[in-house]
KEKE-3310 file (N, C-alpha, C; in steps of 0.2 Angstrom, whole numbers, plus 5000, padded with zeros to 4 digits):
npx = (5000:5016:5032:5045:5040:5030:5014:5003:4990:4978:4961:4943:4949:4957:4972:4980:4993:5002:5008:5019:5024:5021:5028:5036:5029:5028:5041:5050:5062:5075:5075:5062:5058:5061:5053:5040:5046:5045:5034:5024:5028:5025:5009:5006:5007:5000:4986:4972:4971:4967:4963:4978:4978:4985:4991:4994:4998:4990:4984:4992:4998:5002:5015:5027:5038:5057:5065:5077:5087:5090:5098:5109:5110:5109:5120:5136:5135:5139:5132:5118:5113:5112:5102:5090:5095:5099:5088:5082:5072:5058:5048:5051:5046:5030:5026:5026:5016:5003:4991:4976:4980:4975:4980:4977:4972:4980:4984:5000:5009:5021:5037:5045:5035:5023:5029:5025:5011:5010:5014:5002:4985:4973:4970:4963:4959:4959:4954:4963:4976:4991:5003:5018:5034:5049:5061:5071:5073:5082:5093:5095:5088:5070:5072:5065:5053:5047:5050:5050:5036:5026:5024:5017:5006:4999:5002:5017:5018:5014:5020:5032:5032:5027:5038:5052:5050:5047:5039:5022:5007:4990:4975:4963:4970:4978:4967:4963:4973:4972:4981:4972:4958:4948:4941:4937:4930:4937:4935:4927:4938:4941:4933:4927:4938:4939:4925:4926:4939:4933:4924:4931:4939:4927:4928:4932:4948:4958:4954:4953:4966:4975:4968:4973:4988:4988:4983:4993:5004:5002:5000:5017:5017:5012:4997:4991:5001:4995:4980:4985:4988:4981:4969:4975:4974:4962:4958:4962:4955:4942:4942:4942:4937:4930:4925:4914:4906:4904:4895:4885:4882:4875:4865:4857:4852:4858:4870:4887:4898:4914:4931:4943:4948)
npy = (5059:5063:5063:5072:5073:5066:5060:5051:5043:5035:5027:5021:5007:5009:5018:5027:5035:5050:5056:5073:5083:5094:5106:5099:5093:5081:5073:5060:5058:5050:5046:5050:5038:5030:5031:5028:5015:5009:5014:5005:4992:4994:4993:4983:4975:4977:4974:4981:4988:4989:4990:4999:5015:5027:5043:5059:5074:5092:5091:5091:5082:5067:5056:5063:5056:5048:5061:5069:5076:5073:5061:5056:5057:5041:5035:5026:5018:5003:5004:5009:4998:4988:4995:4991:4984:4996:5001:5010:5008:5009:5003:4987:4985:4989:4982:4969:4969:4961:4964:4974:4985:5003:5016:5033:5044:5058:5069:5070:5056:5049:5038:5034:5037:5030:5016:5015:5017:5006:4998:4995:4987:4990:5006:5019:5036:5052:5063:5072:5063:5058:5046:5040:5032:5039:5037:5034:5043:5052:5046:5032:5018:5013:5007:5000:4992:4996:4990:4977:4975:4983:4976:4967:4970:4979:4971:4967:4972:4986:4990:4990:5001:5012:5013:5013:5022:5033:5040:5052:5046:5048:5049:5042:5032:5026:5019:5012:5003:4994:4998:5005:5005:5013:5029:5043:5062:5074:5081:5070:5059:5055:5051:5042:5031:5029:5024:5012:5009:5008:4995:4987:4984:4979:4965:4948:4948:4936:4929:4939:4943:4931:4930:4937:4936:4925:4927:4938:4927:4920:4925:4926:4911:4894:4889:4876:4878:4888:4886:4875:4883:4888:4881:4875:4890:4892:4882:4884:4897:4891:4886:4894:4903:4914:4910:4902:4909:4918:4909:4903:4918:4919:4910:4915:4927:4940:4952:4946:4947:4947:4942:4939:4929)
npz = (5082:5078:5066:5060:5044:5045:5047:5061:5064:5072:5071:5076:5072:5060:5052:5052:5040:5035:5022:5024:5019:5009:5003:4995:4985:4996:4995:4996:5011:5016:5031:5032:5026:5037:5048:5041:5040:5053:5059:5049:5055:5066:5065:5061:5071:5082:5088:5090:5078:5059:5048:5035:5029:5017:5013:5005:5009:5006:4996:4981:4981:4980:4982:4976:4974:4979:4988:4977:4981:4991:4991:4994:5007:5008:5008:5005:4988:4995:5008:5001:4996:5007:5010:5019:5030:5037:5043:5031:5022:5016:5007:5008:5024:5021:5011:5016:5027:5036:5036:5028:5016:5009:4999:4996:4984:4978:4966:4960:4960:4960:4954:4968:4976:4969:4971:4986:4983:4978:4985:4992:4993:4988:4977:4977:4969:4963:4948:4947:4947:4946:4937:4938:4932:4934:4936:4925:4916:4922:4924:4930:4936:4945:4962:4971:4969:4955:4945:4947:4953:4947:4933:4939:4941:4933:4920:4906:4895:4899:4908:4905:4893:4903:4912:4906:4896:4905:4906:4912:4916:4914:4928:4921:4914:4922:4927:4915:4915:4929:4939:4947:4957:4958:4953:4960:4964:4970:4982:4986:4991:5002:5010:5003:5004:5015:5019:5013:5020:5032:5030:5028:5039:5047:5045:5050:5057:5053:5047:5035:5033:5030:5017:5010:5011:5005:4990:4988:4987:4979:4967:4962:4960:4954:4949:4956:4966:4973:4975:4983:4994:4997:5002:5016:5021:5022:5029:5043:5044:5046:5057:5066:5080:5076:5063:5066:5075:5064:5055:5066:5067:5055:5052:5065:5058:5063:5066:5064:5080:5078:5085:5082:5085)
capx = (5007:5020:5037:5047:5037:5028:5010:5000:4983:4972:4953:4940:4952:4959:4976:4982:5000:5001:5016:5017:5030:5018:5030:5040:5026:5027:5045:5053:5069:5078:5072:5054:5058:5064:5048:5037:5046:5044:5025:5022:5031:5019:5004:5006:5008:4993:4977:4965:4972:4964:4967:4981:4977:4992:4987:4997:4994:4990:4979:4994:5003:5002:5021:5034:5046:5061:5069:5084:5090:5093:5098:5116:5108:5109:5129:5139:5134:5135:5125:5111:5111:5109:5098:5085:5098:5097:5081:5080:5070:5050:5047:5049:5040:5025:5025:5026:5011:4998:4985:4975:4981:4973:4982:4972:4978:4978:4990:5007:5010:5028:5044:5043:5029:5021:5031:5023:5006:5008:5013:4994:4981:4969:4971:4958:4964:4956:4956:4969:4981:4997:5009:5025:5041:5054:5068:5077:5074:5088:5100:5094:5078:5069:5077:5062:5048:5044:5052:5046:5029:5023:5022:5012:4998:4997:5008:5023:5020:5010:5024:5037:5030:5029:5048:5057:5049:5050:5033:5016:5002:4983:4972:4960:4975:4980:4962:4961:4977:4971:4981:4968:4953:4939:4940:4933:4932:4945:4932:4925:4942:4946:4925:4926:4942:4938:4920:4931:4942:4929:4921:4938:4939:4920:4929:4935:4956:4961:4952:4956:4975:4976:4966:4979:4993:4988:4982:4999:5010:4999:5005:5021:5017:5008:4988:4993:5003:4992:4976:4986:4988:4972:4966:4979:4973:4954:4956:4965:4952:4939:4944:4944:4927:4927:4920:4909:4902:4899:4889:4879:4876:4873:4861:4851:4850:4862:4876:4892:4904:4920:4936:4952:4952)
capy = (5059:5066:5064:5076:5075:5059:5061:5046:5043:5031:5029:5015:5003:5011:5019:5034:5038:5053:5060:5078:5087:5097:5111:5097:5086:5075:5070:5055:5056:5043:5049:5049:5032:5024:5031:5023:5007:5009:5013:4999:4987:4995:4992:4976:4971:4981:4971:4986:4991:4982:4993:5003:5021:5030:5048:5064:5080:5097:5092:5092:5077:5057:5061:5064:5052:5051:5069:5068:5080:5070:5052:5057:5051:5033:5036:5023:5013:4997:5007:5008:4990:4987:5001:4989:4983:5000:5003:5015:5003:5007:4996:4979:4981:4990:4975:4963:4971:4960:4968:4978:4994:5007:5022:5039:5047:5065:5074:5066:5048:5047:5036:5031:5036:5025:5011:5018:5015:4999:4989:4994:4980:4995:5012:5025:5040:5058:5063:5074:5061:5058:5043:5039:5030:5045:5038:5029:5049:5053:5040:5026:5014:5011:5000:4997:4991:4999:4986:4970:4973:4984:4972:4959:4975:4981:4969:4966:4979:4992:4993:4991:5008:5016:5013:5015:5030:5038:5047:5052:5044:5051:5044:5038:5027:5018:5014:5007:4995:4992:4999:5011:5002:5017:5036:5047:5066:5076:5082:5063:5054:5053:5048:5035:5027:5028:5018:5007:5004:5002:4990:4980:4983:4976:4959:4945:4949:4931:4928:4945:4944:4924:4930:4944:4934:4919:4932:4939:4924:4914:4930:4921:4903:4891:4889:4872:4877:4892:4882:4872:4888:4893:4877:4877:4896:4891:4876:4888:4901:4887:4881:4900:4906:4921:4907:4897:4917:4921:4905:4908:4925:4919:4906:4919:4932:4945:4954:4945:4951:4945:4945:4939:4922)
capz = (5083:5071:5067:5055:5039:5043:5053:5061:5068:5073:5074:5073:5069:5054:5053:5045:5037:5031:5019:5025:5016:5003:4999:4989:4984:4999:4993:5003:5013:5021:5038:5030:5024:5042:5051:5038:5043:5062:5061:5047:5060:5075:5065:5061:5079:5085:5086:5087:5068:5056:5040:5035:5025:5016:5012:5006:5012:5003:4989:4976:4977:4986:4983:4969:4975:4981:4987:4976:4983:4997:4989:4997:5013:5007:5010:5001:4987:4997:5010:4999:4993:5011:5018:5022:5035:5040:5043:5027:5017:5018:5005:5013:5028:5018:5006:5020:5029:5033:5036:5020:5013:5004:4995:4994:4979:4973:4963:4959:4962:4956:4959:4975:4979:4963:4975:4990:4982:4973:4993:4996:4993:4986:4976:4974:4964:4959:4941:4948:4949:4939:4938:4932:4936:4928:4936:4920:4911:4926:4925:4933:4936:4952:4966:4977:4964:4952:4940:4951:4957:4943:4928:4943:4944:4925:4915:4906:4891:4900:4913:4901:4893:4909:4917:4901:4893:4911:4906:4916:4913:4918:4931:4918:4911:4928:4930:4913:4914:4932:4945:4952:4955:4958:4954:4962:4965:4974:4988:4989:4990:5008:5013:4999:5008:5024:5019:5012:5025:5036:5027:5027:5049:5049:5042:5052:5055:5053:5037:5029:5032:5028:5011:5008:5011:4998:4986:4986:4987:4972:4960:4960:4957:4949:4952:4960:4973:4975:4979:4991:5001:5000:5006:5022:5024:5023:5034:5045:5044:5047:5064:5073:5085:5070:5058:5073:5074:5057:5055:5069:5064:5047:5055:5067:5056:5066:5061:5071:5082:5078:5091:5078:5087)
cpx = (5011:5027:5040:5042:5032:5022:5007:4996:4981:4966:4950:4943:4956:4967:4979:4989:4999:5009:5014:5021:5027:5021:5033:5037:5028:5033:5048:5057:5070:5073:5065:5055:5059:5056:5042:5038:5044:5035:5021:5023:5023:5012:5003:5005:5003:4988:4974:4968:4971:4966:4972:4978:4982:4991:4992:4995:4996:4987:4983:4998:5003:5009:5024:5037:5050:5065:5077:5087:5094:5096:5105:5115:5109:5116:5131:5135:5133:5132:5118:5110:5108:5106:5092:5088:5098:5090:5078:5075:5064:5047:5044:5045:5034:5022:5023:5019:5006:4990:4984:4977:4980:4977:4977:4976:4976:4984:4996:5009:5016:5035:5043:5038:5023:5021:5025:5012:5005:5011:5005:4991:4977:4971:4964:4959:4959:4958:4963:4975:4986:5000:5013:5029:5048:5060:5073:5077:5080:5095:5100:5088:5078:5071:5071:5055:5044:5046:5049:5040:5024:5022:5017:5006:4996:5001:5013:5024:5018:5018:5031:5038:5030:5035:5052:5055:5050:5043:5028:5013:4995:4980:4968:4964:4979:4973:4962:4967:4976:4975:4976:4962:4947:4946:4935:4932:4935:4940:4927:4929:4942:4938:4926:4933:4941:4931:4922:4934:4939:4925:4925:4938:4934:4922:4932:4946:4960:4959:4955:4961:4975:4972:4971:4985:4996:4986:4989:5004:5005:5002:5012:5023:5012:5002:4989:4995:4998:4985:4979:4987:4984:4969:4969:4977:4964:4954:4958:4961:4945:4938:4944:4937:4926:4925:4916:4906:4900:4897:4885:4876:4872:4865:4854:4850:4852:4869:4883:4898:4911:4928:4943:4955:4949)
cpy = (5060:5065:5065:5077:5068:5058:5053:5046:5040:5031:5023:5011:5002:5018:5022:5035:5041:5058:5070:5083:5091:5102:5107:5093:5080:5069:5067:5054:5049:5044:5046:5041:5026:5025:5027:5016:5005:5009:5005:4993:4986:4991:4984:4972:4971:4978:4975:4987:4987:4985:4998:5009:5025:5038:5054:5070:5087:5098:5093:5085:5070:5060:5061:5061:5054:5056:5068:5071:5077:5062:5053:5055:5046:5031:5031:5018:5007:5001:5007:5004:4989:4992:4996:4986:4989:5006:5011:5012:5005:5002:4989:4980:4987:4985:4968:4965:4966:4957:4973:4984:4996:5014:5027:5042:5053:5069:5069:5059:5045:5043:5032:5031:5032:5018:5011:5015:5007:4993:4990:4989:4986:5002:5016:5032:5047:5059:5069:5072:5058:5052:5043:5034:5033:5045:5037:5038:5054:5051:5034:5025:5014:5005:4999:4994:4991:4992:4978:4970:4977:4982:4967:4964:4976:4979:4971:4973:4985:4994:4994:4998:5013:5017:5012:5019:5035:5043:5044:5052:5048:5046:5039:5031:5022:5015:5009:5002:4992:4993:5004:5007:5006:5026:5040:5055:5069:5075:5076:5057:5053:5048:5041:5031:5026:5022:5012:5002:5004:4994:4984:4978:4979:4968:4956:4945:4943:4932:4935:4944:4937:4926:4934:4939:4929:4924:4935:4936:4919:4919:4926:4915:4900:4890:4882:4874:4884:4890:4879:4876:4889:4888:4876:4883:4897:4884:4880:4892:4896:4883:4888:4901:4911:4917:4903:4904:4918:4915:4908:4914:4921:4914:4909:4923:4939:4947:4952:4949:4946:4946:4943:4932:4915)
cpz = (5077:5072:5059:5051:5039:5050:5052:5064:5067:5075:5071:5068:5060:5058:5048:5044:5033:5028:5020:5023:5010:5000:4995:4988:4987:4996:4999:5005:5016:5028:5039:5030:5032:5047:5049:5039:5048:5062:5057:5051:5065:5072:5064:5067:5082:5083:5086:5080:5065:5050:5044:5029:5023:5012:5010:5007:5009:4996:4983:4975:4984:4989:4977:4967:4979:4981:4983:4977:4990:4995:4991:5003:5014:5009:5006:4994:4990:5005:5009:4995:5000:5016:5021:5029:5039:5043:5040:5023:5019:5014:5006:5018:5025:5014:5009:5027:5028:5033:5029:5022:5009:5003:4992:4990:4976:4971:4960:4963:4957:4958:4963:4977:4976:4968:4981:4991:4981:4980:4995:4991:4987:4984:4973:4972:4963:4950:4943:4948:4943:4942:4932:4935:4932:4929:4930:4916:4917:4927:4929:4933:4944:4956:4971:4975:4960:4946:4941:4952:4951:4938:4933:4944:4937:4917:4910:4902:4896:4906:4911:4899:4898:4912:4913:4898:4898:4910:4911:4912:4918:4922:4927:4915:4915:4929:4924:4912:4923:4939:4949:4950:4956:4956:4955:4964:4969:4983:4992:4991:4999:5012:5010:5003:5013:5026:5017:5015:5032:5036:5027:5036:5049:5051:5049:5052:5051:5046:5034:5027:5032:5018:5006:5006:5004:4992:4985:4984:4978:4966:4958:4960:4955:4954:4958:4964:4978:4978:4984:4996:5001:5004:5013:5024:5026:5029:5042:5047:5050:5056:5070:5074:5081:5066:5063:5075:5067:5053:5058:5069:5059:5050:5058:5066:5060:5065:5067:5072:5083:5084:5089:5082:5084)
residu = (UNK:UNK:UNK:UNK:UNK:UNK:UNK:UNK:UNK:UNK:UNK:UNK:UNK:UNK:UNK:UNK:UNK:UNK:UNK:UNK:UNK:UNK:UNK:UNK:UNK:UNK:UNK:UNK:UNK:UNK:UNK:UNK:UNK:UNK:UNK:UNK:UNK:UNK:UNK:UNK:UNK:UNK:UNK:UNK:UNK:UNK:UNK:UNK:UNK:UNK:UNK:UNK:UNK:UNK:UNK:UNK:UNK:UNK:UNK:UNK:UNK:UNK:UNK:UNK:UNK:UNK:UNK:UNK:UNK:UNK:UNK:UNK:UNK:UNK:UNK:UNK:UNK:UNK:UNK:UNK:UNK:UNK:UNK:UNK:UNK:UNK:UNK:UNK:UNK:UNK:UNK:UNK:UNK:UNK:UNK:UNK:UNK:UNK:UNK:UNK:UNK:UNK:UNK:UNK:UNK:UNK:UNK:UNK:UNK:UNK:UNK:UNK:UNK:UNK:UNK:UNK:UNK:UNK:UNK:UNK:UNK:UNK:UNK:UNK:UNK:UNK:UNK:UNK:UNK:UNK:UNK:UNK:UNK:UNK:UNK:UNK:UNK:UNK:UNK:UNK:UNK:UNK:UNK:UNK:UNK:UNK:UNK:UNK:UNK:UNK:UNK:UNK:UNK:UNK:UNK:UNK:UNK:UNK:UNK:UNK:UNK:UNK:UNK:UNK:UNK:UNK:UNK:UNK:UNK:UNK:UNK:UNK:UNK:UNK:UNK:UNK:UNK:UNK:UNK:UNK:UNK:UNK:UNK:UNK:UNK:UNK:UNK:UNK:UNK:UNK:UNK:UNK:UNK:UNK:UNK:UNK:UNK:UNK:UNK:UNK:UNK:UNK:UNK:UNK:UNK:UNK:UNK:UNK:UNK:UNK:UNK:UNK:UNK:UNK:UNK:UNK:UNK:UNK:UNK:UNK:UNK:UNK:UNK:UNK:UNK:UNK:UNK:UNK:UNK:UNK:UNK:UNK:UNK:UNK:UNK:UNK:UNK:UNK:UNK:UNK:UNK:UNK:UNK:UNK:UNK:UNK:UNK:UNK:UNK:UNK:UNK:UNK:UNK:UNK:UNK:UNK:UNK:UNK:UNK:UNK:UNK)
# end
């Protein structure tokens, strides 16, 4: 299924978004941006989808960012304070996804697209791959994350340095402050995600997405209250036929089949 610049596919419980704009390094318009939100919605809904996968196409770039050329889209200033109200915002519901997401990354990972990676749970990266956040070397900073969510992935200096000097950095130097957790070669990126995000599909839905959810929300509070969610998400977890199965496997030595109840 496709629409405009924005393809989608499903298979073995895995769920493909692919930014498909490669003559302008997979840059983002509005348009692009509301589609992104409509399928993050669907997936989320969809019990066969267990992972989400987010992909660019053409082997030169994840994506650039946003198309500036198109930021006239957004129409007024208080328009584009409230485009999440207009379902221009891919953002939120990528961030509020909660089901895992992996980011395949090759080439350019800039701006938006930076944003784009940094709502997935997982990024796996080529040494091809560049980041940046170059909007402040334009005249502005980023409004959809780069400022908020990137000090909580590669802290305060290292994102400091990144979104006020406006420069690219190398693959090697997001894995060592920690947003890319594997590199891998170009022609093994999409195999290596894919074993990934099956490996994620294998799991249990409830536990996964209850582990996701406190994993994200304890980032922003204290260890106290973050153990008491985790203990409400494990007592939670605890009481569904997917943990009364994966004893009993564990038990009779068989691999179990899980049903998300």
């Amino acid at each position: 299924m496709s629409h405009d610049h924005i393809l989608f596919r499903f298979e073995d419980g895995i769920a493909y978004i692919t930014l498909n704009r490669p003559a302008k390094h997979n840059a983002i318009t509005a348009a692009m941006g509301g589609e992104i939100a409509r399928l993050s919605r669907q997936i989320d809904t969809d019990a066969s989808i267990k992972v989400l996968v987010i992909e660019g196409a053409g082997g030169r770039a994840f994506s650039a960012g946003s198309d500036v050329n198109a930021l006239d889209d957004l129409g007024t200033p208080w328009d584009g304070r409230n485009r999440a109200d207009y379902d221009r915002d891919y953002i939120a519901p990528l961030l509020g996804l909660r089901k895992p997401a992996i980011a395949a990354i090759n080439g350019y990972c800039l701006g938006g697209g930076l944003e784009v990676a940094m709502c997935c749970d997982i990024r796996i990266a080529t040494p091809n791959s560049t980041f940046g956040a170059p909007e402040v070397q334009r005249g502005w900073h980023a409004g959809s994350g780069n400022t908020s969510i990137l000090p909580r992935l590669i802290g305060y200096g290292n994102a400091a340095l990144w979104i006020l000097t406006g420069d690219r950095f190398p693959a090697d130097e997001a894995y060592r402050v920690g947003l890319v957790q594997r590199i891998v070669a170009p022609d093994a990126l999409m195999s290596e995600v894919r074993a990934i995000a099956a490996r994620l599909a294998r799991n249990p839905p409830i536990a996964v997405q209850s582990a996701k959810q406190i994993i994200k929300q304890s980032q922003g509070t204290s260890i106290a209250q973050g153990l008491a969610w985790e203990n409400d998400g494990y007592t939670l977890c605890m009481m569904t036929e997917d943990a009364r199965e994966g004893m009993a496997a564990f038990s009779e030595k068989r691999d179990p089949v899980f049903r998300g109840r």
